[in-house]
SELUM-29827 format. One record per residue: x, y, z of N, C-alpha, C in turn; residue number from 1; residue in three letters. Coordinates in nm, 2 decimals, decimal comma, padded with zeros to 4 digits. Atoms other than C-alpha are relative to their C-alpha. Layout:
N
      nu      nv      nw     cau     cav     caw      cu      cv      cw  num  residuo
       X       Y       Z       X       Y       Z       X       Y       Z  NUM      ALA
...
This chain:
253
      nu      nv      nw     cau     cav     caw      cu      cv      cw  num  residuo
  -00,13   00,06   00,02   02,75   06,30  -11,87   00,03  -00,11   00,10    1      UNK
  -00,04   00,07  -00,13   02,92   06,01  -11,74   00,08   00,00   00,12    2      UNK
  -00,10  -00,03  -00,16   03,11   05,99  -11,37   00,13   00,04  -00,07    3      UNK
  -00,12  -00,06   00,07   03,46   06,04  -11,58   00,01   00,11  -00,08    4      UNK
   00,00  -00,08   00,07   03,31   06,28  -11,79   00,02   00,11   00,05    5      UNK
   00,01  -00,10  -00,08   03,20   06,45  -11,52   00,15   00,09   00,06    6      UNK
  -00,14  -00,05  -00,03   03,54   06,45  -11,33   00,09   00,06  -00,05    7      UNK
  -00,08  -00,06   00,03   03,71   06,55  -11,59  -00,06   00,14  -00,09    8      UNK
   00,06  -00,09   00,12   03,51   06,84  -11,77   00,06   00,14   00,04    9      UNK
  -00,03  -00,18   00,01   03,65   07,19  -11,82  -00,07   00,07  -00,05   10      UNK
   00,07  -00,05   00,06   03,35   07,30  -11,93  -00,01   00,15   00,04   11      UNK
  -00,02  -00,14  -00,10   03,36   07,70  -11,88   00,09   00,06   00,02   12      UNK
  -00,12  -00,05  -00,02   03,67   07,73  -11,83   00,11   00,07  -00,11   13      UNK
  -00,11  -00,06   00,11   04,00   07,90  -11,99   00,15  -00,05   00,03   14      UNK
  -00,15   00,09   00,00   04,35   07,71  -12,04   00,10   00,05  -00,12   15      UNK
  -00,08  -00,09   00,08   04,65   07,92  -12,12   00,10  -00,10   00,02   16      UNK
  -00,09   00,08   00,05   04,93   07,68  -12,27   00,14   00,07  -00,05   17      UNK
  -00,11  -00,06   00,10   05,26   07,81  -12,35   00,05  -00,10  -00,08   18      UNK
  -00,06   00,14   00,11   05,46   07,64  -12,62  -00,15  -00,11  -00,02   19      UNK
   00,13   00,10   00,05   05,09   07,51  -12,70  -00,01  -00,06  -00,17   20      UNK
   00,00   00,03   00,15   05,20   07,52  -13,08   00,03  -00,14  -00,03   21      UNK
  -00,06   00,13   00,03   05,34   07,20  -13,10   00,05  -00,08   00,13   22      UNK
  -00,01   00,05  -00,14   05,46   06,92  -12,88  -00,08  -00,09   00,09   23      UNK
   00,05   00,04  -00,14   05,34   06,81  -12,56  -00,14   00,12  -00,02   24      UNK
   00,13  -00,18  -00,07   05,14   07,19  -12,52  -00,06   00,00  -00,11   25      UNK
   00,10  -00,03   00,12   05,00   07,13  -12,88  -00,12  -00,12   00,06   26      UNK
   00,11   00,11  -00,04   04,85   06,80  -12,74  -00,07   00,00   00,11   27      UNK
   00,11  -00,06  -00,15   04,74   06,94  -12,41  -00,10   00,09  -00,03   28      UNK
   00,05  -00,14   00,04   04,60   07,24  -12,59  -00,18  -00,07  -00,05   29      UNK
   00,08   00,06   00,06   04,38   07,00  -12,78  -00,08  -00,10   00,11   30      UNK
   00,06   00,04  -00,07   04,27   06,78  -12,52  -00,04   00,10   00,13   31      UNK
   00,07  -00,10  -00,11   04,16   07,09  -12,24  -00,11   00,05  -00,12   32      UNK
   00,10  -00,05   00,08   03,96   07,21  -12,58  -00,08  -00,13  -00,01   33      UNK
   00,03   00,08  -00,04   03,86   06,85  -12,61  -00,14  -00,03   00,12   34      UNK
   00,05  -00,01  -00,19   03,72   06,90  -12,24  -00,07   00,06   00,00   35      UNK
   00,08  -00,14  -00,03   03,51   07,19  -12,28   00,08   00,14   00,00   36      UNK
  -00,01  -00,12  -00,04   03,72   07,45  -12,24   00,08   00,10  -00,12   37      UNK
  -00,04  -00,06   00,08   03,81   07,74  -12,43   00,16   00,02   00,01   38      UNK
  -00,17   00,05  -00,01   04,23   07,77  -12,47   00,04   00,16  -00,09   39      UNK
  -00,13  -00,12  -00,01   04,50   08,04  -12,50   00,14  -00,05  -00,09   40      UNK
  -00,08   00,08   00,04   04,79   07,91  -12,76   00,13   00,11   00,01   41      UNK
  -00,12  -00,13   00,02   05,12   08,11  -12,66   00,15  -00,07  -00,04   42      UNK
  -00,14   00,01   00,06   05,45   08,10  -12,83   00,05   00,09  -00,11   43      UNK
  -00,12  -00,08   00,09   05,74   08,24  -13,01  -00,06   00,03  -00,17   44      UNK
   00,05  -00,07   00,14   05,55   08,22  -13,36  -00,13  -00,03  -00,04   45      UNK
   00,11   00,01  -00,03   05,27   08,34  -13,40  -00,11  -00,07  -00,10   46      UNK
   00,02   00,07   00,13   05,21   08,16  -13,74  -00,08  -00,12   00,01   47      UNK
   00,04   00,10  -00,02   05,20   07,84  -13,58  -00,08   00,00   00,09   48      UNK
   00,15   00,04  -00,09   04,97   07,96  -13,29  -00,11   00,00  -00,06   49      UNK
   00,12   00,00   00,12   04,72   08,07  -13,55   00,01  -00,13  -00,04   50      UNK
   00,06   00,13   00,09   04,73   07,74  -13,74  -00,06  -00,10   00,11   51      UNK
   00,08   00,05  -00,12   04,68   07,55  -13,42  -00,18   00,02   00,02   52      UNK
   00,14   00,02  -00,06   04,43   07,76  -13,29  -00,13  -00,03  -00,10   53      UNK
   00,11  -00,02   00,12   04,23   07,75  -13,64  -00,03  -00,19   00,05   54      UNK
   00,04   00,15   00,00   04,26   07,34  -13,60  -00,09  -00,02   00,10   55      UNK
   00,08   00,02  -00,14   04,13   07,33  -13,21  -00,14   00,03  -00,02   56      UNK
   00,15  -00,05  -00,05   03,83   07,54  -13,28  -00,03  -00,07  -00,12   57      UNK
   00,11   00,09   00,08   03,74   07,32  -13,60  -00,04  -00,13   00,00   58      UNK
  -00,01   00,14  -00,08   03,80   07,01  -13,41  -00,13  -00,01   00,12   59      UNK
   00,08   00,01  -00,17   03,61   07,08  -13,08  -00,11   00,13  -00,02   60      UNK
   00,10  -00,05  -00,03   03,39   07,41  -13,17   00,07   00,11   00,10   61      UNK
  -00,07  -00,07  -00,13   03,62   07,60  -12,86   00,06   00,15  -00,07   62      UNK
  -00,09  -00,19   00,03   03,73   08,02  -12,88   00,14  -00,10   00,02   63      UNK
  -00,10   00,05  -00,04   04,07   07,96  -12,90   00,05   00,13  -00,05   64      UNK
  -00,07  -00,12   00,02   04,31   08,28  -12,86   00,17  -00,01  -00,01   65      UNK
  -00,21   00,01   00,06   04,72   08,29  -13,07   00,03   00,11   00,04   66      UNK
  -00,04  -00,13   00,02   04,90   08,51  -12,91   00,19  -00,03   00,01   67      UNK
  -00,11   00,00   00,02   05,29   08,57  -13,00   00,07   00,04   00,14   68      UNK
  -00,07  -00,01  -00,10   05,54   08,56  -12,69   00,11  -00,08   00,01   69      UNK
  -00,10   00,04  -00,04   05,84   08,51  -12,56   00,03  -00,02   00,12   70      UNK
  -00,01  -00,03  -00,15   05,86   08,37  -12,22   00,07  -00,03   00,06   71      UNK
  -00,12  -00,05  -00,10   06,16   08,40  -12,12   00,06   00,12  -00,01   72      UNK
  -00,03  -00,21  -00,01   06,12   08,76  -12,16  -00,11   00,06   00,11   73      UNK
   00,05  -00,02  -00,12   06,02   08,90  -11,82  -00,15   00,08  -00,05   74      UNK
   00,11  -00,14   00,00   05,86   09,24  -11,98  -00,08  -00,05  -00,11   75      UNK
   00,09   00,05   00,16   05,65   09,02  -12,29  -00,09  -00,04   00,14   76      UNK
   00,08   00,10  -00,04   05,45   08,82  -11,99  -00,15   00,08   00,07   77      UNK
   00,11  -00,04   00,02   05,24   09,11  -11,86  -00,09   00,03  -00,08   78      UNK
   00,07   00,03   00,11   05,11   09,15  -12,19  -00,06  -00,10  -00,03   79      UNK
   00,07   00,15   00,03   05,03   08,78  -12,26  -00,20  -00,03   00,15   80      UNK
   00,11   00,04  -00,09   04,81   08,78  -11,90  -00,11   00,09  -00,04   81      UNK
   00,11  -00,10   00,02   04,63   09,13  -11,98  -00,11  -00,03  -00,11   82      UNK
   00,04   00,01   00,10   04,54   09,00  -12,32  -00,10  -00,12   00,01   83      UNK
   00,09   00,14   00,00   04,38   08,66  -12,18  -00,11   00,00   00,06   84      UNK
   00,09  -00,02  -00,11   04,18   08,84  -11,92  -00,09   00,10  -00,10   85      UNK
   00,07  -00,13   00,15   04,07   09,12  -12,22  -00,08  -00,11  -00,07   86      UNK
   00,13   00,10   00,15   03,92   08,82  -12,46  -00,05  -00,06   00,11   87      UNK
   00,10   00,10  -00,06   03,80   08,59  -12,17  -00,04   00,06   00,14   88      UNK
   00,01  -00,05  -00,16   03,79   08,78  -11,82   00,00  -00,10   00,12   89      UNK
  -00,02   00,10  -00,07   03,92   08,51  -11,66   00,12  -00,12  -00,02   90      UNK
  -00,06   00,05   00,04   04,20   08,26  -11,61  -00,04  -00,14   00,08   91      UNK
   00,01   00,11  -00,07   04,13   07,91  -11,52   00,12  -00,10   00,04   92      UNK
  -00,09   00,09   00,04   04,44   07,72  -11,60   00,11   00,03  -00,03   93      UNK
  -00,11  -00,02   00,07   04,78   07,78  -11,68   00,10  -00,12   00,01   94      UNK
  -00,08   00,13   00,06   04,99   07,51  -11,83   00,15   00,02  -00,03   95      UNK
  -00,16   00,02   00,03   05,39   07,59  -11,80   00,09  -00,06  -00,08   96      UNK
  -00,04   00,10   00,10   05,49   07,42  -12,12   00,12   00,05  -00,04   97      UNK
  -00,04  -00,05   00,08   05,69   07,64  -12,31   00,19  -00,04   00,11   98      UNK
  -00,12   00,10  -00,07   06,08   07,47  -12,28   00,10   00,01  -00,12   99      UNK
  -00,12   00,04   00,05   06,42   07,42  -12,44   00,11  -00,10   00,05  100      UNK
  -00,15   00,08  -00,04   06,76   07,22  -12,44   00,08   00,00  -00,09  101      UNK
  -00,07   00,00   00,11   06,99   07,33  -12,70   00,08  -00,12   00,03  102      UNK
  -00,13   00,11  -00,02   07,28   07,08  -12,77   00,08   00,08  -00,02  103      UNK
  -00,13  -00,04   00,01   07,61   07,14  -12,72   00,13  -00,06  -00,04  104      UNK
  -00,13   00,07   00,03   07,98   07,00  -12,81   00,03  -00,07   00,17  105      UNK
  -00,06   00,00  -00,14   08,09   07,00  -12,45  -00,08   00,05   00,10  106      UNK
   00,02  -00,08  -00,12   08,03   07,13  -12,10   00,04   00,11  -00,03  107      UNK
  -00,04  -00,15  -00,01   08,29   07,39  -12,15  -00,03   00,06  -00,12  108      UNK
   00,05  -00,10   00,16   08,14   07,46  -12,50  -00,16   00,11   00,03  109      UNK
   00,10  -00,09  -00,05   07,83   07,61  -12,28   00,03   00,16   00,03  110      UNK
  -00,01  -00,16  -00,05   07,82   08,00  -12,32  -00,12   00,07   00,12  111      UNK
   00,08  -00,04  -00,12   07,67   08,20  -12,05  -00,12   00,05  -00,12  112      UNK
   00,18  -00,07   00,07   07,42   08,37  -12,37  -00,08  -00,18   00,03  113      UNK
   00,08   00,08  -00,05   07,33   08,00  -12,36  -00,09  -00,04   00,11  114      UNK
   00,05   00,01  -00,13   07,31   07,92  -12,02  -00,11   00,11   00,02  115      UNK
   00,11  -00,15  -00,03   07,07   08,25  -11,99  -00,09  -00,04  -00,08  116      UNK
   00,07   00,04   00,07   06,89   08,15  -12,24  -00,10  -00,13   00,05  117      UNK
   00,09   00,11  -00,12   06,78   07,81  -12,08  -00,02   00,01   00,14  118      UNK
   00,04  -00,04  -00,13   06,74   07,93  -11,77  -00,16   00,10   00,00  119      UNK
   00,09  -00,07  -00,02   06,52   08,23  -11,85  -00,14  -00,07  -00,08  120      UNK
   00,13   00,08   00,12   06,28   07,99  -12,13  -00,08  -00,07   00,14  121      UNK
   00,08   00,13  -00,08   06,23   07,72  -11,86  -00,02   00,00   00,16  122      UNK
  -00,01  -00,04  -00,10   06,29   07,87  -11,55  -00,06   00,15   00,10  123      UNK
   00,02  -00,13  -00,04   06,25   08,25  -11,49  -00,12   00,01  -00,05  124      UNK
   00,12  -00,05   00,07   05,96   08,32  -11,75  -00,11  -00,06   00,09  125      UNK
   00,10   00,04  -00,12   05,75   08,03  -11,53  -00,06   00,06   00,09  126      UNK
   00,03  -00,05  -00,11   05,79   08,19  -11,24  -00,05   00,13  -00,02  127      UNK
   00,10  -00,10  -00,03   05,70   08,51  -11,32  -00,14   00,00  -00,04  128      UNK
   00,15  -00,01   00,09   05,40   08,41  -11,59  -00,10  -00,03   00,17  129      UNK
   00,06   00,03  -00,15   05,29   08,17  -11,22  -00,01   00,11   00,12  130      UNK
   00,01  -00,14  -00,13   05,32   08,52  -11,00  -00,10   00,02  -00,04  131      UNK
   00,12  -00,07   00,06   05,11   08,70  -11,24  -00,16  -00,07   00,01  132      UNK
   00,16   00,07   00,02   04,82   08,46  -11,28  -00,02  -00,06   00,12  133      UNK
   00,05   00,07  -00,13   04,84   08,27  -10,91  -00,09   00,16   00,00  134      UNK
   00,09  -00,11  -00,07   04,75   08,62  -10,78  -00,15   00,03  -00,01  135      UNK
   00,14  -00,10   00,10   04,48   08,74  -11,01  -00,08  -00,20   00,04  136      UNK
   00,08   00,15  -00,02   04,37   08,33  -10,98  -00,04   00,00   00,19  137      UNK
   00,01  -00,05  -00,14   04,36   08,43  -10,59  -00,10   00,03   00,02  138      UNK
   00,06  -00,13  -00,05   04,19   08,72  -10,60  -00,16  -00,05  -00,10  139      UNK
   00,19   00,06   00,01   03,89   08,53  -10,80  -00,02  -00,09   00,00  140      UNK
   00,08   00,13  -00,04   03,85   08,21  -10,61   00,05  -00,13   00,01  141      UNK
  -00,04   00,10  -00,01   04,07   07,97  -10,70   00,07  -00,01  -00,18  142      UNK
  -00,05   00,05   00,08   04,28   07,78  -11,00   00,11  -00,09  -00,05  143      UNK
  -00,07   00,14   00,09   04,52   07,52  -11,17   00,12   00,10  -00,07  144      UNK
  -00,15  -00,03   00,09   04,92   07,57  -11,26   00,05  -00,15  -00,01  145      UNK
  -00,07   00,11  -00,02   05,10   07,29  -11,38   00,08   00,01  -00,05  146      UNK
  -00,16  -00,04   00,04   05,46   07,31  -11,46  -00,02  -00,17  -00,06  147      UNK
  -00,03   00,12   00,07   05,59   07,06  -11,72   00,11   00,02  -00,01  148      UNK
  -00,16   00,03  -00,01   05,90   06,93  -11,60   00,09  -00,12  -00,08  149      UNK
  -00,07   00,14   00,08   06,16   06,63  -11,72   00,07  -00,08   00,10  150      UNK
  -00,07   00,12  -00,08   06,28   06,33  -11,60   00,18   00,06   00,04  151      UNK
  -00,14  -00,06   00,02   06,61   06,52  -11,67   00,04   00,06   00,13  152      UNK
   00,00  -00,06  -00,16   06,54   06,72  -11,33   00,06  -00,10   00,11  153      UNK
  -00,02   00,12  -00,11   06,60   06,39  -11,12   00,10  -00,10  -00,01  154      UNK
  -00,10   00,11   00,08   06,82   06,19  -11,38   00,09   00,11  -00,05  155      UNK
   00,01  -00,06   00,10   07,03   06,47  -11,50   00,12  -00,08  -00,09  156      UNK
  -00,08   00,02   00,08   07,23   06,40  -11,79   00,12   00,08  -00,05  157      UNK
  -00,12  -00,15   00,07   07,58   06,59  -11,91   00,00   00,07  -00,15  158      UNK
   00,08  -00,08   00,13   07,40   06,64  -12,25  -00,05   00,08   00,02  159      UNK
   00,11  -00,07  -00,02   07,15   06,85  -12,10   00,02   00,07   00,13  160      UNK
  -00,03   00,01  -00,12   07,30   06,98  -11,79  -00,09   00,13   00,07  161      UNK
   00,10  -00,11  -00,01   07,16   07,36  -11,81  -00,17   00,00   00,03  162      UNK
   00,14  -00,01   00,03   06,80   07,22  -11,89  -00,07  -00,06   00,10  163      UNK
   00,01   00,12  -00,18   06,80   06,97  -11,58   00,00   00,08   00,11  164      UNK
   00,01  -00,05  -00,08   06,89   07,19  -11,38  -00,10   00,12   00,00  165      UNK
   00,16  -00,10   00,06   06,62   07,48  -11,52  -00,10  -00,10   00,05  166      UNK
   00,10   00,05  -00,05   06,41   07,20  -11,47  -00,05  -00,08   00,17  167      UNK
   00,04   00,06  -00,14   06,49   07,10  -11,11  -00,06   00,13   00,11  168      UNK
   00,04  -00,14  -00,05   06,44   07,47  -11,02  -00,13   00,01   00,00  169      UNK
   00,13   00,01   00,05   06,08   07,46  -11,20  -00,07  -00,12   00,15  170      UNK
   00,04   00,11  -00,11   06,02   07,13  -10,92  -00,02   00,08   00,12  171      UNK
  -00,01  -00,10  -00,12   06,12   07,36  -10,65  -00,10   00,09  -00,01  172      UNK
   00,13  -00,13   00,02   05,84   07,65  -10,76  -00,12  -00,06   00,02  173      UNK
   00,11   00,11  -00,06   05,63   07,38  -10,73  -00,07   00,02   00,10  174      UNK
  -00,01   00,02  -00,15   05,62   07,31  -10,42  -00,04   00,14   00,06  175      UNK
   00,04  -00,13  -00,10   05,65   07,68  -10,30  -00,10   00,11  -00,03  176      UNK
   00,11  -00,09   00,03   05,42   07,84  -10,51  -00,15  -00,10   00,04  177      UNK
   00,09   00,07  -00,02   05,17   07,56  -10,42  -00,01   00,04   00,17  178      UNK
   00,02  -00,09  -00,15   05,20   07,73  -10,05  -00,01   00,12   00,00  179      UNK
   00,05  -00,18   00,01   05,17   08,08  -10,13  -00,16   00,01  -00,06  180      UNK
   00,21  -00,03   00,03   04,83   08,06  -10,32  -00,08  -00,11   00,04  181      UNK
   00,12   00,10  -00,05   04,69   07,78  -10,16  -00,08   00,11   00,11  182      UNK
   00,04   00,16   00,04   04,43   07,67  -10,07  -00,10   00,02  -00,10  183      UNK
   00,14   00,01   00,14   04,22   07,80  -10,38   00,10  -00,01  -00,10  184      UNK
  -00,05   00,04   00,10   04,48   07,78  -10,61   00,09  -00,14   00,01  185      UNK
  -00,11   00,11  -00,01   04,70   07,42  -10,69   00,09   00,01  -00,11  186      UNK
  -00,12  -00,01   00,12   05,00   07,42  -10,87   00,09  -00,15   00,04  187      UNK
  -00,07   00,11  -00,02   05,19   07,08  -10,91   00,05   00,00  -00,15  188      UNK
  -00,09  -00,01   00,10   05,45   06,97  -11,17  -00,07  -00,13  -00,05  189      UNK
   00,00   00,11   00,02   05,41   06,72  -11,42   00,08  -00,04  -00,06  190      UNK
  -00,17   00,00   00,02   05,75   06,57  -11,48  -00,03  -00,13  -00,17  191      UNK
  -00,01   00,03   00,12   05,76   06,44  -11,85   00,15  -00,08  -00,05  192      UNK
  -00,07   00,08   00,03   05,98   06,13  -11,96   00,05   00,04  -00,16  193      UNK
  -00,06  -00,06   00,17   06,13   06,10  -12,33  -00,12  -00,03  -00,07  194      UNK
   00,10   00,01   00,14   05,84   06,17  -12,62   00,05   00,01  -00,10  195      UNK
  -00,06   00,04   00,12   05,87   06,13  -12,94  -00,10   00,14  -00,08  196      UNK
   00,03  -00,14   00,07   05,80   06,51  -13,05   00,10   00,00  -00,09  197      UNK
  -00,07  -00,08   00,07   05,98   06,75  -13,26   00,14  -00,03   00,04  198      UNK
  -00,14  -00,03  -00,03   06,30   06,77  -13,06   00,06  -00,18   00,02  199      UNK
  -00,09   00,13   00,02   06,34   06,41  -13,03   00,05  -00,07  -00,15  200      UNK
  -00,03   00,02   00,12   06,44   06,38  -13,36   00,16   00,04   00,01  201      UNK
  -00,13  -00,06  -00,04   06,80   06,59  -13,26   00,05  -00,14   00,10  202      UNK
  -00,07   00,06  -00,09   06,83   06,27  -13,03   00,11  -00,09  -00,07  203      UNK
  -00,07   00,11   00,07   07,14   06,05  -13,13   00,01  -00,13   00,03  204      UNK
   00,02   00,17  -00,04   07,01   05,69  -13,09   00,04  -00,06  -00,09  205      UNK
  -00,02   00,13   00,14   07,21   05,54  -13,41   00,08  -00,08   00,06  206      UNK
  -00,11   00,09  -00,06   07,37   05,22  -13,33  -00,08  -00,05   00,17  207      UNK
   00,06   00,07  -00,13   07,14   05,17  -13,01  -00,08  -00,09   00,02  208      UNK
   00,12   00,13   00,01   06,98   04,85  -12,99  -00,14   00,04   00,05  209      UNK
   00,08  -00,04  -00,09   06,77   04,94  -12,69  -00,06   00,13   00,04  210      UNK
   00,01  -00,13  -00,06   06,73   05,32  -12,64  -00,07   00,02   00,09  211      UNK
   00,08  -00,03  -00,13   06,46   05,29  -12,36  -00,03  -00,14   00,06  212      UNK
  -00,04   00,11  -00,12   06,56   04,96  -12,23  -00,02  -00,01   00,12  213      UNK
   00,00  -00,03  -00,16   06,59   05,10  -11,91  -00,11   00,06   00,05  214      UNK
   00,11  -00,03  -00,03   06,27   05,23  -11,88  -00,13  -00,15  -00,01  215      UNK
   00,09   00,15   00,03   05,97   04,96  -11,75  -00,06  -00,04  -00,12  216      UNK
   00,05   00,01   00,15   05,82   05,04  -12,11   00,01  -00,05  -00,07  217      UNK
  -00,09  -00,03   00,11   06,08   05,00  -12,31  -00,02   00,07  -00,10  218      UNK
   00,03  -00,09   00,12   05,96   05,29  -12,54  -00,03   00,13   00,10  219      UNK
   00,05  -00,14   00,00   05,94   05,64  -12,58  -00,14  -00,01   00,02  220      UNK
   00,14  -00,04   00,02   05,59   05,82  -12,52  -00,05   00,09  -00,16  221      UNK
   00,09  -00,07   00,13   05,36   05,91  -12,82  -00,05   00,12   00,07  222      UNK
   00,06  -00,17  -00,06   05,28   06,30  -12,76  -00,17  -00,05   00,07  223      UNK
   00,11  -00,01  -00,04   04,93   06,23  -12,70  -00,04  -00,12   00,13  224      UNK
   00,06   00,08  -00,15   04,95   05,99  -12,42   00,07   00,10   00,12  225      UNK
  -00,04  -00,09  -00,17   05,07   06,29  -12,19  -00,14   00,02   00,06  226      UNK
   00,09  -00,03  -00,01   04,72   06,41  -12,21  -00,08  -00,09   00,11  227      UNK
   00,08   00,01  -00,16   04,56   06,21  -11,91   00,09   00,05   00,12  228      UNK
  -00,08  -00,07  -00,13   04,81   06,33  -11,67  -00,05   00,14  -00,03  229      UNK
   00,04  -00,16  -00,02   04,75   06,67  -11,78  -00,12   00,01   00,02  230      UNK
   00,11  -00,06  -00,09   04,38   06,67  -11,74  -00,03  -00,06   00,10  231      UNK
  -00,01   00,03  -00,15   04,42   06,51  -11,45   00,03   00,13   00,11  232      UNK
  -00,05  -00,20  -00,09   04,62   06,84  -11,28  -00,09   00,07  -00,08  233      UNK
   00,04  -00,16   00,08   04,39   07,08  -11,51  -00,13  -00,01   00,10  234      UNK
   00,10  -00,02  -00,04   04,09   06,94  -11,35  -00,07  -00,04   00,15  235      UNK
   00,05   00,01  -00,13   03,86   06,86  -11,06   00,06  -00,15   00,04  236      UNK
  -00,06   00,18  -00,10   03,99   06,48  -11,06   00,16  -00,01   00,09  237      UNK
  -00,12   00,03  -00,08   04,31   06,60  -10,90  -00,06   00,14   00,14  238      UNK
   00,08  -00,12  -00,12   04,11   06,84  -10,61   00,07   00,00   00,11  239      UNK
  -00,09   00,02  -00,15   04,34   06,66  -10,28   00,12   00,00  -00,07  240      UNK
  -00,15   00,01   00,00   04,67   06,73  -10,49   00,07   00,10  -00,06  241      UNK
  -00,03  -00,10   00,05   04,88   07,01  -10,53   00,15  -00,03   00,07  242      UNK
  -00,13   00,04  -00,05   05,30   07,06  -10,46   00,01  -00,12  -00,03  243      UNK
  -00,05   00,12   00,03   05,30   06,76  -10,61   00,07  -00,01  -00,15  244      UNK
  -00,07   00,02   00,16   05,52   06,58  -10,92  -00,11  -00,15  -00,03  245      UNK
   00,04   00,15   00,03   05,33   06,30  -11,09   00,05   00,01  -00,16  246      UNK
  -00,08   00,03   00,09   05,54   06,16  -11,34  -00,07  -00,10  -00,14  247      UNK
   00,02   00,07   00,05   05,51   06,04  -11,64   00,11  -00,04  -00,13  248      UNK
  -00,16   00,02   00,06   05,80   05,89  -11,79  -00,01  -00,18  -00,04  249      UNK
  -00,02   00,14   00,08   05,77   05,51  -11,92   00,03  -00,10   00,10  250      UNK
  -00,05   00,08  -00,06   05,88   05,38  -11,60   00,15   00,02   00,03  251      UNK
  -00,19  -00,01   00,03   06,22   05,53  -11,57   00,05  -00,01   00,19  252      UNK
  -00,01   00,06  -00,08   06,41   05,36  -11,28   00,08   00,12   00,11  253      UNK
């Protein structure tokens, strides 16, 4: 292999993706399989992890295991770990994807089922899925968390005010779970700008000349340019950096 090949190879390894069905975590899923490594595709249906994972492994050759979860359901997530360590006996990677931001009319049109609801998808589930797997990633040697955050964390907006703040919390786990299991495990965030997935399609940009003007880009990201940042954190090319955010956002000021 060549020197990049090298640095970045997951050869061996195992990369559990939530919300890997689609998205950002469909295009990470595919580039860690890509990489060598075999992949874990978790989300709410299980329909779409199966089609996924049928694509991955006829794309790249890679095990790839669908399994149905909800992870902003506390008591679904030891199941999801038991079941990754049963097919592969081992976790190399966990990729914090899985995310929301309903829209709303208002601020005060926010119900608390809401508010609970974004909190526990983008917030709580993380944290406990990142308990369960730092530990067990502890206890054999070492491993890779990367939380996928939003610009929204730092910028927040009053459209999204719930999901901002879910996601400035997620920044904060960062950081402190990147001191609890160091120094064999790293966990760093990677804070994600506006892409042009599924849910950007709910965005209301009619009538806007500019929509990402204000970004040095001036454009949205195409899903599949997250993918060097992510194997960047998944693999050995990021070895001196952990508690960290590296952004990838178009330039946003």
């Amino acid at each position: 292999m060549g020197y990049a090949d090298d640095l970045f190879d997951l050869a061996g390894r195992v990369v559990l993706v939530t919300g890997g069905s689609r998205g950002l975590g469909r295009q990470i899923a595919f580039g860690a399989a890509r990489c060598g490594a075999d992949v874990v595709i978790a989300s709410r249906s299980l329909e779409r992890c199966e089609a996924t994972a049928a694509e991955i492994t006829a794309a790249t050759g890679r095990a790839v295991l669908p399994y149905q979860v909800h992870v902003g359901r506390w008591d679904q997530l030891d199941g999801l770990v038991d079941a990754v360590y049963e097919r592969f006996g081992k976790l190399d990677v966990l990729v914090n994807n899985a995310g929301m931001s309903p829209l709303y009319d208002s601020l005060s049109s926010v119900t608390e089922k809401l508010f609970d609801a974004v909190m526990n998808l983008n917030l709580k589930g993380p944290f406990r899925l990142s308990v369960l797997v730092g530990e067990r990633m502890v206890a054999d040697g070492g491993g890779r968390i990367v939380n996928i955050s939003s610009s929204g964390s730092i910028r927040p907006d009053p459209t999204m005010l719930p999901y901002a703040a879910a996601k400035a919390g997620l920044n904060a786990l960062t950081e402190g779970l990147a001191r609890a299991f160091g120094p064999t495990v790293r966990v760093n965030t990677l804070m994600a700008g506006p892409f042009l997935t599924d849910i950007s399609k709910a965005w209301n940009l009619e009538g806007v000349e500019k929509p990402f003007g204000h970004l040095a880009l001036e454009r949205a990201g195409e899903p599949a340019e997250v993918v060097g940042a992510a194997l960047f954190l998944m693999s050995d090319a990021s070895s001196f950096t952990t508690g960290s955010i590296l952004r990838a956002d178009g330039g946003l000021p």
